[in-house]
Steps between C-alpha positions, in 0.01 A plus 500: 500500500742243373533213251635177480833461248612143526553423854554877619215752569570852373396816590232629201421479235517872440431696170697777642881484510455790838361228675832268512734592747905647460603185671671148380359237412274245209284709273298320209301648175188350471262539226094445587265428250190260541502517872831323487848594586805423242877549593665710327824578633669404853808647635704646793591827588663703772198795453244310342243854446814668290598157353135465309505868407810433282265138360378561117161657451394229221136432634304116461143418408423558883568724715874513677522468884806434775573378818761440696681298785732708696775316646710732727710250679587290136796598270523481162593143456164418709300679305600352193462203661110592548478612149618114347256359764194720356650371134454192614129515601379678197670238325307288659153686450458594796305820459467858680216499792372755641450567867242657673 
């Protein structure tokens, strides 16, 4: 299963934080509610699974989701890199699709 963030597909969504992986990568928050997907929160990490453990618990009008890109052979500075580029997108209302 993955979805569509931007430009990038991402493993997920998953409503269980077991289901990521310990590896490094893109992770994003996504709320779904009326059979749409809303971005929450994008970000980076070097262990994305332990990374959205430490996230806030505060809970939307939907239901709260992840995926995540795992980049193994991109450092920080490319990952960040990824994160301004999904910015971007959303910015430009480009939303989350799911793909089967």
């Amino acid at each position: 299963m993955s979805i569509l963030i931007g430009k990038h597909e991402f493993d997920g969504p998953f409503n269980d934080v077991d289901s990521l992986e310990e590896r490094e990568g893109l992770y994003v928050v996504l709320n779904y509610k009326d059979e749409q997907y809303e971005l929450i929160h994008v970000a980076q990490a070097d262990n994305i699974r332990e990374r959205i453990q430490l996230l806030p618990s505060a809970k939307p009008d939907g239901r709260v989701l992840f995926a995540a890109l795992y980049t193994p052979r991109f450092g920080t500075r490319e990952r960040n890199i990824l994160v301004e580029d999904i910015e971007s997108d959303i910015d430009n209302n480009e939303p989350a699709q799911e793909i089967a």
